[in-house]
C-alpha positions in Angstrom: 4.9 12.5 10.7 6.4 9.4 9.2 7.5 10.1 6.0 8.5 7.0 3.3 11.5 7.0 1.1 9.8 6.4 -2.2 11.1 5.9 -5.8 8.5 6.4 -8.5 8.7 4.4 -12.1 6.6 5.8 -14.5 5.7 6.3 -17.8 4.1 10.4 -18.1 1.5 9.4 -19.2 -1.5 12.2 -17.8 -2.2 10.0 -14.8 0.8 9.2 -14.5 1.8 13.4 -14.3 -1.5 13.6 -11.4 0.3 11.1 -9.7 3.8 12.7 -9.7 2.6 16.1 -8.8 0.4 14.1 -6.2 3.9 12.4 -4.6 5.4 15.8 -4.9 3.1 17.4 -2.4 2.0 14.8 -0.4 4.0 15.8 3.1 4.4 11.7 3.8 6.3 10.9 0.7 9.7 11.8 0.2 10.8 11.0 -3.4 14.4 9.9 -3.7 14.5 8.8 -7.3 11.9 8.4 -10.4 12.5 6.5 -13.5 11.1 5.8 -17.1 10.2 3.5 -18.8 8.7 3.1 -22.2 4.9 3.0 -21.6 2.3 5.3 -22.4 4.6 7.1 -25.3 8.6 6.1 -26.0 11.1 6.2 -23.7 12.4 9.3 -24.8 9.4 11.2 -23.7 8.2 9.8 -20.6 11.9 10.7 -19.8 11.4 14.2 -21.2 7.8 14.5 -19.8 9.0 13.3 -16.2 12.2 15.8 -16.2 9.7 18.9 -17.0 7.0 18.0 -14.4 10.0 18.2 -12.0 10.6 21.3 -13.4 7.1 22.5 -13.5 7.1 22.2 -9.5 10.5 23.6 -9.2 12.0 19.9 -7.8 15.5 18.3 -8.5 14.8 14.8 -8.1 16.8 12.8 -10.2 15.5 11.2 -13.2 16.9 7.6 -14.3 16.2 6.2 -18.1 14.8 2.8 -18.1 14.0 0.3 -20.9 13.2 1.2 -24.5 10.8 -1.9 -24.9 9.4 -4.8 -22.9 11.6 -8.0 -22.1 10.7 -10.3 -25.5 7.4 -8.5 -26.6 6.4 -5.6 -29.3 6.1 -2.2 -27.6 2.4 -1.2 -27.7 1.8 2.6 -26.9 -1.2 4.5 -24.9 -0.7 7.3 -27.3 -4.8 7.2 -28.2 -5.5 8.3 -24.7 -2.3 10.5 -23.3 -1.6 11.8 -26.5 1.5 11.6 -29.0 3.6 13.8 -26.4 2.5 11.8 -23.6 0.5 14.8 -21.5 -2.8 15.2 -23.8 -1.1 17.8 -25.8 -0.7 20.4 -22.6 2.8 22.6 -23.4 5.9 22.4 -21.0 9.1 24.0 -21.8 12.0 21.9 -22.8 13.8 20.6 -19.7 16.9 22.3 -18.7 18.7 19.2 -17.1 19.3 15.5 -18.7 18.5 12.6 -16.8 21.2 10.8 -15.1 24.0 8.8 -16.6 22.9 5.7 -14.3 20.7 3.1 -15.5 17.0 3.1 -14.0 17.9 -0.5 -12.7 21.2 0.3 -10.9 19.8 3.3 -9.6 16.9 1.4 -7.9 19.9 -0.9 -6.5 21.6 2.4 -5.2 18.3 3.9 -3.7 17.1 0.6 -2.3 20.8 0.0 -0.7 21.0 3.2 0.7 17.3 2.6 2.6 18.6 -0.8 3.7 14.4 -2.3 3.3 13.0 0.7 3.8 12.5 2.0 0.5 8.7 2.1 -1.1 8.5 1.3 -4.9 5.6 2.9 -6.5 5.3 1.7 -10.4 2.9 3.3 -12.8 3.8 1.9 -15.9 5.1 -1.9 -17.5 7.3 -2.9 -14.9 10.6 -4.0 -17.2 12.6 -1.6 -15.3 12.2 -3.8 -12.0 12.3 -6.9 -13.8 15.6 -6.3 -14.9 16.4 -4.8 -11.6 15.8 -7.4 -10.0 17.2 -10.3 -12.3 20.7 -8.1 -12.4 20.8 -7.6 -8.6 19.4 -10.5 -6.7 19.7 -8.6 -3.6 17.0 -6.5 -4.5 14.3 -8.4 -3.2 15.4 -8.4 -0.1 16.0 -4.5 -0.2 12.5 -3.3 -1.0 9.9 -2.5 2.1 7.3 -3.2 -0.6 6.1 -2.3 -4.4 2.7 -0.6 -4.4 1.8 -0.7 -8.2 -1.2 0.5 -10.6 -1.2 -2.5 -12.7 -3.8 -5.9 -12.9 -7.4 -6.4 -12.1 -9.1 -9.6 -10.6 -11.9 -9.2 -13.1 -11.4 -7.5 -16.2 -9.2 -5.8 -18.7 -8.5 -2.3 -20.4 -6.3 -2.8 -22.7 -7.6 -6.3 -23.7 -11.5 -7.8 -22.5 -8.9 -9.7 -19.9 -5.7 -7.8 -19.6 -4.9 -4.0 -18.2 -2.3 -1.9 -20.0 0.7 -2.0 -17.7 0.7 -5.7 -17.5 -0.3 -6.2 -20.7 2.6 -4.4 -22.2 5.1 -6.7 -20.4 3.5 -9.9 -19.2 6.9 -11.5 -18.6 8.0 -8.5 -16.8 5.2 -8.4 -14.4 5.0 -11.9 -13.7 9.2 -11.6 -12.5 7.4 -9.2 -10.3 5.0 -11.1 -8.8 7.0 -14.0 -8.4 10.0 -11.9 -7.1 8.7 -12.6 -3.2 8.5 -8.6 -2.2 5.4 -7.8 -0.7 3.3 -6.6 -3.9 0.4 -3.9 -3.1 -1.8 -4.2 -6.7 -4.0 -1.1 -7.0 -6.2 -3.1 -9.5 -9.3 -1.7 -12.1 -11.5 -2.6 -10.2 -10.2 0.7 -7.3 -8.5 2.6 -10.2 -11.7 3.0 -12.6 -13.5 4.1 -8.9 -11.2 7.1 -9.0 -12.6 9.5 -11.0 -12.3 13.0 -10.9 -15.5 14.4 -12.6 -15.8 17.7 -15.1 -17.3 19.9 -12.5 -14.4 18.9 -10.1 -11.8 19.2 -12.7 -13.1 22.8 -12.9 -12.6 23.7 -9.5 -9.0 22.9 -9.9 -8.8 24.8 -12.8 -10.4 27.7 -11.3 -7.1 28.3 -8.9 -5.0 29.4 -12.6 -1.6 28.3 -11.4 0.8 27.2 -13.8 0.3 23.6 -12.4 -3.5 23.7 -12.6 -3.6 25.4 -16.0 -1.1 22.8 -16.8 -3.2 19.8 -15.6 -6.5 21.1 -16.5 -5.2 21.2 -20.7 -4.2 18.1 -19.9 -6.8 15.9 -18.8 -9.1 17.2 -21.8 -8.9 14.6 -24.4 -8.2 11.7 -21.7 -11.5 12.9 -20.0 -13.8 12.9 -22.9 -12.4 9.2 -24.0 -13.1 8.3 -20.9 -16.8 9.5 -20.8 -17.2 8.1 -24.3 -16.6 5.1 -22.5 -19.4 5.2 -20.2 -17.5 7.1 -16.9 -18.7 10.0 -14.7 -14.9 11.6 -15.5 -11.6 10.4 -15.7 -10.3 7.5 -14.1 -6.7 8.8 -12.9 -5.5 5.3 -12.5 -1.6 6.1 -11.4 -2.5 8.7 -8.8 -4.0 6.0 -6.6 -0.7 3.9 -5.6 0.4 7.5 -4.5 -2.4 8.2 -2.5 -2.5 4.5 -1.0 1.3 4.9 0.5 0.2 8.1 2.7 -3.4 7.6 3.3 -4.3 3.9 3.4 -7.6 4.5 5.3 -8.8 5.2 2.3 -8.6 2.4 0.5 -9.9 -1.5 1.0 -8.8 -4.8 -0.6 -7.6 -8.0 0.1 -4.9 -10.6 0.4 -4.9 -13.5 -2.8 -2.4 -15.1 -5.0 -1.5 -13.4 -8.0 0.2 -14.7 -11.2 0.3 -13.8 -14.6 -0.3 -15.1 -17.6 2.4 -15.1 -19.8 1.7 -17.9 -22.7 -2.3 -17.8 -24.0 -3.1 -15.7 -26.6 -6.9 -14.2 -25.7 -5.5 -13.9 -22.1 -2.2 -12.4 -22.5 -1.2 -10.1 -19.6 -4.1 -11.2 -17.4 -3.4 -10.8 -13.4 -4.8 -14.6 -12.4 -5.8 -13.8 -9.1 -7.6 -16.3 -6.5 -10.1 -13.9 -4.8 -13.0 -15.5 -6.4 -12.2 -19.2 -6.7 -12.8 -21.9 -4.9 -9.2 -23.2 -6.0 -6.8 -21.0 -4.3 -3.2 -21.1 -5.0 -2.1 -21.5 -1.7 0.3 -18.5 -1.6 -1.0 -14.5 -1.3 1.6 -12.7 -3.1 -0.2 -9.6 -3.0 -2.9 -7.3 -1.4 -4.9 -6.6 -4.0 -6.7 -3.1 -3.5 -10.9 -2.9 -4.8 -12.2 0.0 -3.3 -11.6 4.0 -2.2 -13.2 6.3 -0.7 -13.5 8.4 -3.6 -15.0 12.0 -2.5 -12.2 11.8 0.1 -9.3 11.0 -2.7 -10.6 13.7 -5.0 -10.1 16.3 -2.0 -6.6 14.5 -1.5 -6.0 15.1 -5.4 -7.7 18.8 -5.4 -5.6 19.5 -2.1 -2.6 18.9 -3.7 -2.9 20.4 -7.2 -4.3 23.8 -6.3 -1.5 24.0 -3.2 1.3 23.5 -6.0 
């Protein structure tokens, strides 16, 4: 079996802590590095949060602190639907280690040297980290096999009517990414909000009582119920589908387009411009922009994983 050096940036975040203990059992994916960035809650503790998931699963991979705020913007938190400690209010002991002295950025370089263009970037949160990786080491771009990120949508918004969180919260950020000419793999709303993990199936996790489904079930309570407030079947665990994509592609569908972002209007700050629809096309695809899953096949990935933890 092929497995991918990956390195995971991430803001835990309750999707984001699906898709961590996702990558952590997922037999393709070997995680050589995760970093934080300020997202979902502060830096602080996504950095915290990520360093006691490890812990929670018994793994030593190394954790990296990223940036504290986005390149020129305000920092705008998620805390309405993750929680003010980032994982819904479910309890994890202090973690016994501190993250490493290195930078997030020059710990990419490291990881993606070391790989020599093998290395899989997975982002799950505002991409400033790799932005600033990759204006501080040039080189970079020509490193990375690929970045397979939960971020955009061809159609819509989340976090604004036209813009989704992660891009929202650094527009300048994202569109460094896009522009940055590695392959881009953009697991947009329109496949993320498709996988949903529904009450009944959140119970059968639950059911197992391990410390990682008790864990995740507490979790995913409040994020849930905003969600179905909302208008879903369950909760859309955005982050865990990049993760999923990387081993099990089969299970996903989308298409090439050009993808920009808009960095200047003010009702369409953040949005991923994409030319899937128009009749105008850029007349570059940047990125493969992912629409669909299969999704009773990623909620027994997902279930697989969590109750084999």
């Amino acid at each position: 079996m092929e497995k991918y050096p990956v390195w995971i940036d991430c803001d835990p975040g309750v999707d984001d802590a699906a898709a961590l203990l996702l990558a952590h059992r997922q037999a393709e994916t070997d995680i050589v590095g995760i970093s934080t960035v300020a997202g979902n809650v502060d830096l602080e503790k996504t950095t915290k949060n990520a360093l006691r998931l490890c812990e929670l699963v018994g793994a030593d991979y190394p954790v990296f602190r990223g940036a504290e705020k986005p390149l020129l913007r305000d920092y705008h938190d998620g805390a309405e639907f993750h929680g003010a400690d980032g994982l819904g209010g479910a309890v994890l002991p202090e973690p016994k280690r501190a993250p490493e002295a290195l930078a997030a950025w020059d710990g990419l370089f490291e990881a993606a040297k070391r790989y020599a263009g093998k290395l899989e970037l997975i982002t799950l949160g505002p991409v400033t980290n790799v932005a600033i990786a990759l204006a501080k080491h040039p080189e970079l771009a020509q490193l990375l096999h690929r970045i397979v990120m939960m971020g955009g949508s061809a159609t819509r918004g989340n976090r604004t009517p036209c813009a989704e969180y992660n891009i929202f919260a650094d527009p300048e950020a994202a569109q460094a990414v896009f522009r940055s000419g590695v392959p881009v793999v953009m697991c947009a709303l329109e496949v993320t909000e498709q996988a949903q993990l529904c009450p009944d199936e959140l119970a059968a996790i639950a059911e197992k009582n391990t410390p990682v489904t008790r864990f995740f079930a507490a979790a995913a309570q409040n994020i849930m119920r905003k969600d179905m407030e909302r208008g879903r079947s369950g909760w859309c665990i955005h982050d865990a589908c990049p993760v999923a994509y990387l081993a099990h592609p089969e299970l996903f569908a989308g298409r090439e387009a050009g993808v920009f972002v808009e960095t200047q209007a003010e009702l369409t700050l953040g949005k991923t411009v994409t030319d899937l629809y128009s009749d105008k096309k850029f007349g570059e695809k940047n990125a493969f922009v992912v629409l669909d899953v299969d999704r009773p096949a990623f909620v027994r990935l997902l279930t697989d994983a969590l109750t084999q933890l």
